[in-house]
ZASETOR-563103 format. One line per field, with one value per residue (C-alpha): residue number from 1; z negated, y, x; residue in one letter. Coordinates in steps of 0.2 Angstrom, whole numbers, plus 5000, padded with zeros to 4 digits. Layout:
residues N
num: c(NUM:...)
up: c(Z:...)
north: c(Y:...)
east: c(X:...)
residu: c(A:...)
end
This chain:
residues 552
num: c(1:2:3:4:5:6:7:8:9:10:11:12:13:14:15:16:17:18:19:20:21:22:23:24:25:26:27:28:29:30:31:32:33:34:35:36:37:38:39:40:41:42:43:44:45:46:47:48:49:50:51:52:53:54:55:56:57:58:59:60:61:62:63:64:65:66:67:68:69:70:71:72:73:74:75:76:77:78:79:80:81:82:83:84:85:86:87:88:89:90:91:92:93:94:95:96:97:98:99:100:101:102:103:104:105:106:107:108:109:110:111:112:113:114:115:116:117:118:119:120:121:122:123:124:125:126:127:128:129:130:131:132:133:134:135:136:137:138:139:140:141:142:143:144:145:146:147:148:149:150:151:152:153:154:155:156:157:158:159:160:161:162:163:164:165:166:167:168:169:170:171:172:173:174:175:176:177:178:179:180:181:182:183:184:185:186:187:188:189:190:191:192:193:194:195:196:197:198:199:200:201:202:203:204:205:206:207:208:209:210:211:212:213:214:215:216:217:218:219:220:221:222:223:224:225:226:227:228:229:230:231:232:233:234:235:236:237:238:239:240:241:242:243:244:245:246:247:248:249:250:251:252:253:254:255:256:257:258:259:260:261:262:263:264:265:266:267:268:269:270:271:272:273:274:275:276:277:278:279:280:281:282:283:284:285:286:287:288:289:290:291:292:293:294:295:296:297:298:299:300:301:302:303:304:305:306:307:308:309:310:311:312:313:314:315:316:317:318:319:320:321:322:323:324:325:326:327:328:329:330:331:332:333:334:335:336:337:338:339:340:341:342:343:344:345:346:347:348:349:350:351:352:353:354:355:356:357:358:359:360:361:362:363:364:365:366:367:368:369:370:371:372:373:374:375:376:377:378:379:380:381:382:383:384:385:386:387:388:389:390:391:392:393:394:395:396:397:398:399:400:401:402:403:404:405:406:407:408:409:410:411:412:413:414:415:416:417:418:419:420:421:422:423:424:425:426:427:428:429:430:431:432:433:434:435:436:437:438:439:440:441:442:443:444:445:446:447:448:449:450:451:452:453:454:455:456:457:458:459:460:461:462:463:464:465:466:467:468:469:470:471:472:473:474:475:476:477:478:479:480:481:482:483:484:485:486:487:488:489:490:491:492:493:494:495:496:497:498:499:500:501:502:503:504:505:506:507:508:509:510:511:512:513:514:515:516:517:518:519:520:521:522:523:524:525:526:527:528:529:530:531:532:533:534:535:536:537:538:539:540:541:542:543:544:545:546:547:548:549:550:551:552)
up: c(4860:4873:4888:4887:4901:4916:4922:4939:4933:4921:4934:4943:4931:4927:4945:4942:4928:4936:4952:4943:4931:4947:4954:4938:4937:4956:4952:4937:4949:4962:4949:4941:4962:4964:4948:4953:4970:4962:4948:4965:4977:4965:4957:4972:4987:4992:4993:4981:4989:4995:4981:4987:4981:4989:4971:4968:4969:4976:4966:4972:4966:4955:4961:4954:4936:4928:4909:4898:4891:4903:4907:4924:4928:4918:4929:4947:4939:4934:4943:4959:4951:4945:4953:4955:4954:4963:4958:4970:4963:4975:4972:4964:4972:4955:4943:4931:4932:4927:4914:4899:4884:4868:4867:4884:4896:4912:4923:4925:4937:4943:4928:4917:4921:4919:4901:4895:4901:4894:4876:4873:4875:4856:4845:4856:4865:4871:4883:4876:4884:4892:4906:4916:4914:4928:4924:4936:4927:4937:4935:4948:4947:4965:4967:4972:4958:4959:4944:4943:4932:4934:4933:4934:4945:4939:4951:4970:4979:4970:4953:4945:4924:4922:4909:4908:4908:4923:4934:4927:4935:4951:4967:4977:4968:4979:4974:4977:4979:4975:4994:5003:5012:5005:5022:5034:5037:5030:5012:5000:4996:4997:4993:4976:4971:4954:4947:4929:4914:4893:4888:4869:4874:4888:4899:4919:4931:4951:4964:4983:4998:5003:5019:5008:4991:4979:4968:4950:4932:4918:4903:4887:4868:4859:4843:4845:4846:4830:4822:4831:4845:4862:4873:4890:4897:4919:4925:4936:4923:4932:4948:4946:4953:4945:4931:4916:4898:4883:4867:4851:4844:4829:4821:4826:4823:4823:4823:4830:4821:4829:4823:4820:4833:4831:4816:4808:4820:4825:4845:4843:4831:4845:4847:4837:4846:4848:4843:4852:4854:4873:4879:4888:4896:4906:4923:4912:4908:4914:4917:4907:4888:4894:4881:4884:4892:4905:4898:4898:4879:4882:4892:4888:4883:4875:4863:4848:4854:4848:4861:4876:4879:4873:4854:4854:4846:4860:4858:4868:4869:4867:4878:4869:4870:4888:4893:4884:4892:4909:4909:4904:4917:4932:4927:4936:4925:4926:4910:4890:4881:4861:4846:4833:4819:4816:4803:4800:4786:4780:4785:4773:4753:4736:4725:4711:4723:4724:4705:4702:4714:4707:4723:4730:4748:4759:4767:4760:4772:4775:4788:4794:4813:4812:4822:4822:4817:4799:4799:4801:4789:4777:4774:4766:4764:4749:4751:4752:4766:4758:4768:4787:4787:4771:4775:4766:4776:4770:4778:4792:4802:4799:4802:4818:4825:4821:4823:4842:4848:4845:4857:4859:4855:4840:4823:4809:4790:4779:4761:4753:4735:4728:4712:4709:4714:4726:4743:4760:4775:4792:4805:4821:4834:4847:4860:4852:4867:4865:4845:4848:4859:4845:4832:4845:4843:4862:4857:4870:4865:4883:4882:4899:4906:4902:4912:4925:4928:4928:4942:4954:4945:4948:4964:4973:4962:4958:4945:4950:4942:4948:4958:4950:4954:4961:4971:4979:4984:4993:5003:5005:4999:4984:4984:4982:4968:4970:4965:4952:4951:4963:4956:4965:4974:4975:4988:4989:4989:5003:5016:5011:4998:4990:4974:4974:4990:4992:4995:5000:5010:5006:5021:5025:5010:5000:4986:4979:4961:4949:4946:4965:4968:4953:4961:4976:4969:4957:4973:4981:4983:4989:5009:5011:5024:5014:5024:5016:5025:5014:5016:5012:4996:5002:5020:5021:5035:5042:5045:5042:5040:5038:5028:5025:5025:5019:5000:4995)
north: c(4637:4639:4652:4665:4662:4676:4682:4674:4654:4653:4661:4645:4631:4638:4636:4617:4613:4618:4608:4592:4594:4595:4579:4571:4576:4569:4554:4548:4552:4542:4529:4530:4528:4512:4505:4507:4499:4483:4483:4484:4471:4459:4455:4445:4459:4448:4453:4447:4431:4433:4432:4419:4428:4415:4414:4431:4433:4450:4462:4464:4477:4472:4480:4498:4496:4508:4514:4513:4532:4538:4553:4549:4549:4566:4575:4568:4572:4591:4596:4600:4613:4621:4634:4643:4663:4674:4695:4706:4723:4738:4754:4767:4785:4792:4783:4798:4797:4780:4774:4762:4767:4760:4742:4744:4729:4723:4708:4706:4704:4686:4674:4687:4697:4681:4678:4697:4696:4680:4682:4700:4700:4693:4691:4706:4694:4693:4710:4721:4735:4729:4740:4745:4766:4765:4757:4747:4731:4728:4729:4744:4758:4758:4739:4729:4715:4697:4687:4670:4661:4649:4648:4636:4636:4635:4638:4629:4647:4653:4660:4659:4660:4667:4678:4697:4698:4688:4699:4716:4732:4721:4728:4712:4693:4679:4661:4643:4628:4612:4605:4622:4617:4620:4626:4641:4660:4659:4649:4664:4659:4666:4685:4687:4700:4703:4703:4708:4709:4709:4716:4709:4693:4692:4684:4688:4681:4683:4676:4670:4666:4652:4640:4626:4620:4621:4609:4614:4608:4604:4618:4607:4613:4621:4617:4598:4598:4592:4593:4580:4576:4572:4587:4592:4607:4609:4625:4632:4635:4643:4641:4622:4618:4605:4601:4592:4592:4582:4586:4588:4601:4607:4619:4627:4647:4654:4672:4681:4698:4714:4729:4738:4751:4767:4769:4752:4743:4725:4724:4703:4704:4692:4683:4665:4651:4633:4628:4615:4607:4604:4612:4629:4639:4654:4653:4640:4657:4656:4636:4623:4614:4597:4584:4566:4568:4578:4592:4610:4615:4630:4639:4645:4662:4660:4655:4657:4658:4664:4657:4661:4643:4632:4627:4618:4631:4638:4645:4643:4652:4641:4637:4644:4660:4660:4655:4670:4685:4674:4676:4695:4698:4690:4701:4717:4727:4718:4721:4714:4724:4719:4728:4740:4748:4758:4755:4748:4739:4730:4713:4704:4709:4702:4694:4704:4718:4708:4707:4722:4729:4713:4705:4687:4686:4705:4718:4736:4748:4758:4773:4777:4783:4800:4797:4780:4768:4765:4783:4787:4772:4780:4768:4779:4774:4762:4753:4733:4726:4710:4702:4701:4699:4692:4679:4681:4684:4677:4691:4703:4691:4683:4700:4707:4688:4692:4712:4712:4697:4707:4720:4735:4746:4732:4735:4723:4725:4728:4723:4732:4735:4754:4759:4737:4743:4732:4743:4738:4746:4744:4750:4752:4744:4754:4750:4744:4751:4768:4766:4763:4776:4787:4782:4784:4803:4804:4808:4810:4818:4814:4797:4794:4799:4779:4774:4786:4785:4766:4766:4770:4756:4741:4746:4754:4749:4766:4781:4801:4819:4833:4840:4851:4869:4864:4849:4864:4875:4863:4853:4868:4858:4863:4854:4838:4823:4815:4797:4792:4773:4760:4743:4730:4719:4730:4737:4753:4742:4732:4748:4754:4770:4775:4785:4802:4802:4819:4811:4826:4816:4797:4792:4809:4818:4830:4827:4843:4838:4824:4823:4824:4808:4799:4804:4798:4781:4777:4774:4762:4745:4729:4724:4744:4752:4764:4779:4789:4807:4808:4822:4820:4829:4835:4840:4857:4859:4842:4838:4826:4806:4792:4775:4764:4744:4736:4731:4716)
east: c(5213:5202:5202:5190:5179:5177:5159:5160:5166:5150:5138:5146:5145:5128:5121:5133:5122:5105:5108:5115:5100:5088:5095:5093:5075:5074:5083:5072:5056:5064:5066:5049:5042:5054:5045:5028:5032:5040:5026:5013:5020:5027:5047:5050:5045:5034:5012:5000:4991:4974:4959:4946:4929:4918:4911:4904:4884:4881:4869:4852:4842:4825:4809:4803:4795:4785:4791:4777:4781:4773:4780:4784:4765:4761:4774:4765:4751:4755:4771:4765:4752:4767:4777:4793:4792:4804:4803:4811:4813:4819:4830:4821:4826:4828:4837:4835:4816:4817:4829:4823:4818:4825:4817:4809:4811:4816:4814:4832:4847:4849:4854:4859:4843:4833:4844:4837:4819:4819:4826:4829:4809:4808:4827:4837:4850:4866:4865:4854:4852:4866:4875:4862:4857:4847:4830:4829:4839:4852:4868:4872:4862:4850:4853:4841:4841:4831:4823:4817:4801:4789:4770:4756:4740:4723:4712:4712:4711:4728:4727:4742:4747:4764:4773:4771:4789:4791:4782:4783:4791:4791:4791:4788:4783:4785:4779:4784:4775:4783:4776:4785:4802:4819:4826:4824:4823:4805:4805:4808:4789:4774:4770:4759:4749:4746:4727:4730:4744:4742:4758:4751:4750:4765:4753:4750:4739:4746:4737:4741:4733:4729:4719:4720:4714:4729:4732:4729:4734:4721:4720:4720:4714:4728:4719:4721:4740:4748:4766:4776:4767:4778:4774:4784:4792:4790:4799:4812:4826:4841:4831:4832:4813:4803:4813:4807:4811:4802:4802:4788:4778:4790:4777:4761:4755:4772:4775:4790:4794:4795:4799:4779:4775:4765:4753:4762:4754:4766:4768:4766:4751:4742:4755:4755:4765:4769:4785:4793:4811:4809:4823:4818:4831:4833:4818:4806:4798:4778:4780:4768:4767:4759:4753:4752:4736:4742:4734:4743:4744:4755:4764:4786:4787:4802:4818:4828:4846:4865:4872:4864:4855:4843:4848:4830:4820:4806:4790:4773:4759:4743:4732:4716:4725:4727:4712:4702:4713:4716:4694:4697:4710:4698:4685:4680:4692:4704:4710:4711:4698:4701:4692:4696:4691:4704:4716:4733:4739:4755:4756:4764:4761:4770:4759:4762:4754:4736:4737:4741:4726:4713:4712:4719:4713:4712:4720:4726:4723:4737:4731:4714:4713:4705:4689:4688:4676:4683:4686:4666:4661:4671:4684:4701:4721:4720:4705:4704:4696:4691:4677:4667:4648:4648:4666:4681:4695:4711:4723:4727:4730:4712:4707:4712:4711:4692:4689:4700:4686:4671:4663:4666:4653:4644:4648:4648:4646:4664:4665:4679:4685:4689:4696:4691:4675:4664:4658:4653:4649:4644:4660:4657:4671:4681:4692:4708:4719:4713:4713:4729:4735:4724:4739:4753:4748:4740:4723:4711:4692:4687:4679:4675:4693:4701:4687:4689:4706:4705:4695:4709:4721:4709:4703:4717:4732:4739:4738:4735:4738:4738:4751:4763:4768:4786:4778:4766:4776:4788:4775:4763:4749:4740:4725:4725:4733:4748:4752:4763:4762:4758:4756:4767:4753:4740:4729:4739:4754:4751:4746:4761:4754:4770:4771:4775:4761:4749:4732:4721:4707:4699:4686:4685:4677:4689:4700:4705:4709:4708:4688:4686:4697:4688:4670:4676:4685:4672:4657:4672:4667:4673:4675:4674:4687:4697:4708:4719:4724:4744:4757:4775:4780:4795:4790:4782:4770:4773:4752:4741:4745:4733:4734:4720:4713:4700:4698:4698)
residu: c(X:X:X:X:X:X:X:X:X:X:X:X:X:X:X:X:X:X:X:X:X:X:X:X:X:X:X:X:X:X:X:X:X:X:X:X:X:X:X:X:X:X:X:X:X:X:X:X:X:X:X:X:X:X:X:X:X:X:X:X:X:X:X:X:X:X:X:X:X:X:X:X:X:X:X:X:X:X:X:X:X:X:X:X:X:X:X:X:X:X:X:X:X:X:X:X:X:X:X:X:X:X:X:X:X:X:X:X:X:X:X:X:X:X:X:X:X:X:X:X:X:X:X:X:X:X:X:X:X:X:X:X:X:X:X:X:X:X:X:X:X:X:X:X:X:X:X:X:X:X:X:X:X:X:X:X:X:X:X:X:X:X:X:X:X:X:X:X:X:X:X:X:X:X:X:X:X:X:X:X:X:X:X:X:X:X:X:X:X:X:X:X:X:X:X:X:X:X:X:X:X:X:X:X:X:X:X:X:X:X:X:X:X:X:X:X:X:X:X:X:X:X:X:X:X:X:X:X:X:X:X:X:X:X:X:X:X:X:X:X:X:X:X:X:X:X:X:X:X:X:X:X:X:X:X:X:X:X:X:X:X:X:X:X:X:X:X:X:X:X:X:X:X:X:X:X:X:X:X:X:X:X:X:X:X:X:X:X:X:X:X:X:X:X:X:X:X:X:X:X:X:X:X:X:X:X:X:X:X:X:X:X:X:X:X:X:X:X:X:X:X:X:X:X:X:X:X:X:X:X:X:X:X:X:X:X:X:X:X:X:X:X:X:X:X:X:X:X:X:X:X:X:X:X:X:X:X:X:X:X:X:X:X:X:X:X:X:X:X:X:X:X:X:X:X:X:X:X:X:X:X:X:X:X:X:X:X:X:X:X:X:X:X:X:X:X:X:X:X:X:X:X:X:X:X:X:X:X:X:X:X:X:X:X:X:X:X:X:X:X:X:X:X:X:X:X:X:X:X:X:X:X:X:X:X:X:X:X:X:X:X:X:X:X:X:X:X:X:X:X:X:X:X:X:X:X:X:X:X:X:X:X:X:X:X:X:X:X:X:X:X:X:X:X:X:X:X:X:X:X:X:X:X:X:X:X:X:X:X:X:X:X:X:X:X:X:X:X:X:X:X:X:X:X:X:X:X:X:X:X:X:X:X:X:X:X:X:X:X:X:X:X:X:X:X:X:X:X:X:X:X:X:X:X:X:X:X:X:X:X:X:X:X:X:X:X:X:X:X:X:X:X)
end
């Protein structure tokens, strides 16, 4: 029988075991090292012989040959037209004054930022609303957050197409030409101003300066692309500069559905894309479409993702589209005037509805705006918009494509069906903008006041109201407006007008309310010296302090 063994003599022969298993393990390594020396230098000991390679022809490398796809050629051609964007957006000293609302969006914090302003502008991705309380897109609330796009110049004195989402809520926009250095204290790029945005069709033009001509890419005809024509994406994805992607046009005229806004009216009614499956990731955002002409087709706005990257699903807004607001936006308003009759109607209907109703081709009207043209033609909820001057439309679609190109203040003849009933009648068109606003519920009787108030937006870069009670009494000025918007890249912006600024003087005459500033504004003109006399809000009795420049 065996002797019960004591606590300290197993302790022992366990620490035994472990050393001898050690040495076993060392051992067999040593062996495994012996091995691999007598596999190396032979059974003998001795080294390998010498291997004569007198008999060896060295490679040599063939001359440069040029591929006959031709892509190499259509990206010297367009790439360096094509630009990197970098956004640099700066604490805000209220977070509370500006957080996001539901579906409101942001530029984005680095490549996450770049990942939600990218993809969260159509399908909601990965993020969301994400962390951020603040507004401001980044991560920490008062941070300063960067994002990255691309873009495209079409003009040699520096006009630049990008995306709306590329450059909005921007404090500072800085561009990058494929010629600038990589290298040094001063290549974040050049500082962009912006010249005009359509949140509609997420398209912005920027614009920098420039003692040279640029050069510029060559704007094709949407139209002419076809379904499975090769096509190639030029952008910055991930802040990788002048990188290229091919792919073909997978489908034409595609819609991406958004939730309707206000009065029923969808946020992406102008918005029909090229679909294409070149890949497009996070930074390709603003960059060009090109053809196999070198033409640019379109421009990436955005992807269809569940994983965060490209899963060869993107979408490019067409040319055609671009080039009709990138004329508006150049304009003196610097804005995208579209028309409106106002109405909404449901976009898509069953057929059994059109039976039902005895019509094949037409819209139902859904709501009439109080006071709008519709509204004064007589057109009511329930009516079928079947025809313009005399043309059938096919649907709403047809429609708005052709009441938004007409001019405001034209009118043209409706035929519409009542109670099966044919009726027509001429409808004057209004302002789609205001229209719209007029179904949000922010009525305005005064007609002259968007004009007014724009003004000051496209001359100076900022909006005004009056100053409120709290703001008076804590500054000691009462008379006056105080800003409450400066648009990043603006005149205001660039002499340094801050909002939440008292202006109570502009080149010395008065500004003692809203109508005076307007009066004042409105007889502005290019190349005119512009001084502002400012107060702090938040200083009482601190005097007078002057800001000014000359417009551009």
């Amino acid at each position: 029988m065996d002797t019960p063994m004591s606590k300290s003599t197993w302790l022992e022969r366990m620490r035994s075991h472990r050393l001898t298993t050690t040495f076993a393990l060392l051992a067999t390594l040593s062996t495994g090292i012996l091995l691999g020396s007598v596999l190396t230098h032979g059974v003998s000991g001795k080294e390998q012989a010498p291997i004569d390679t007198s008999g060896a022809k060295p490679l040599v490398v063939p001359a440069a040959q040029t591929l006959s796809n031709g892509f190499s050629q259509i990206v010297k051609q367009v790439g360096p037209a094509v630009v990197n964007i970098n956004t640099e957006s700066l604490p805000k000293q209220s977070a509370n004054k500006n957080r996001r609302r539901p579906g409101q969006r942001t530029p984005g914090d680095d490549q996450q930022g770049d990942m939600q302003d990218f993809l969260n502008r159509f399908f909601g991705g990965q993020g969301g609303q994400g962390g951020d309380d603040d507004g401001d897109g980044g991560g920490m609330p008062g941070a300063e957050r960067r994002a990255l796009g691309s873009g495209f110049i079409v003009d040699p004195s520096g006009y630049i197409i990008t995306n709306n989402h590329v450059v909005d809520k921007a404090d500072k926009i800085y561009v990058k030409l494929s010629s600038d250095p990589d290298g040094g204290p001063d290549t974040e790029g050049r500082l962009a101003k912006v010249i005009g945005t359509d949140k509609d069709t997420d398209i912005a033009v920027i614009k920098i300066e420039t003692d040279k001509p640029l050069p510029t890419v060559k704007l094709g005809n949407s139209d002419g692309a076809q379904v499975g024509d090769w096509v190639l994406a030029i952008g910055s994805p991930f802040g990788l500069s002048q990188t290229v992607s091919a792919g073909i046009v997978s489908a034409k005229n595609r819609s991406i559905d958004e939730a309707p806004g206000p009065g029923g009216v969808s946020q992406t009614q102008f918005q029909r894309f090229i679909q294409t499956d070149a890949a497009i990731n996070p930074g390709n955002s603003g960059g060009p479409l090109v053809d196999m002409s070198g033409q640019v087709i379109g421009m990436n706005t955005a992807i269809y993702t569940q994983s965060m990257g490209s899963q060869g699903v993107g979408f490019a807004m067409p040319s055609n589209i671009i080039a009709n607001v990138y004329n508006m936006l150049i304009g003196p308003d610097h804005k995208v005037t579209r028309g409106s009759i106002g109405i909404s109607f449901q976009s898509s209907l069953s057929s059994a509805v059109g039976r039902m109703y005895g019509f094949k081709n037409g819209v139902i009207v859904s709501t009439v705006t109080p006071n709008g043209g519709a509204a004064k033609a007589g057109i009511q909820p329930g009516d079928v918009i079947v025809s313009i001057d005399g043309r059938n439309i096919k649907d709403g679609d047809d429609l708005v494509a052709d009441i938004s190109a007409r001019k405001v203040g034209s009118t043209v003849k409706l035929g519409y069906l009542r109670d099966g009933k044919q009726n027509s009648a001429n409808v004057a068109i209004g302002d789609r903008a205001k229209t719209y606003a007029d179904l949000a519920g922010n009525n305005d009787d005064d007609d002259n006041s968007p004009q007014e108030s724009d003004a000051g937006q496209s001359k100076l870069g900022i909006t005004v109201s009056a100053i409120p009670g709290a703001v008076a009494q804590k500054s000691g000025v009462s008379k006056g407006v105080i800003v409450t918007s400066v648009r990043p890249g603006s005149f205001a912006d660039e002499i340094n007008l801050v909002k939440g600024t008292i202006i109570t003087e502009i080149n010395k005459k008065a500004v003692t309310d809203e109508a005076s500033y307007r009066a004042i504004v409105n007889g502005l003109k290019s190349k005119d010296d512009v001084v502002f006399v400012v107060h702090s809000p938040f200083q009482k009795g601190a005097g007078n302090s002057y800001v000014g420049g000359t417009l551009p």
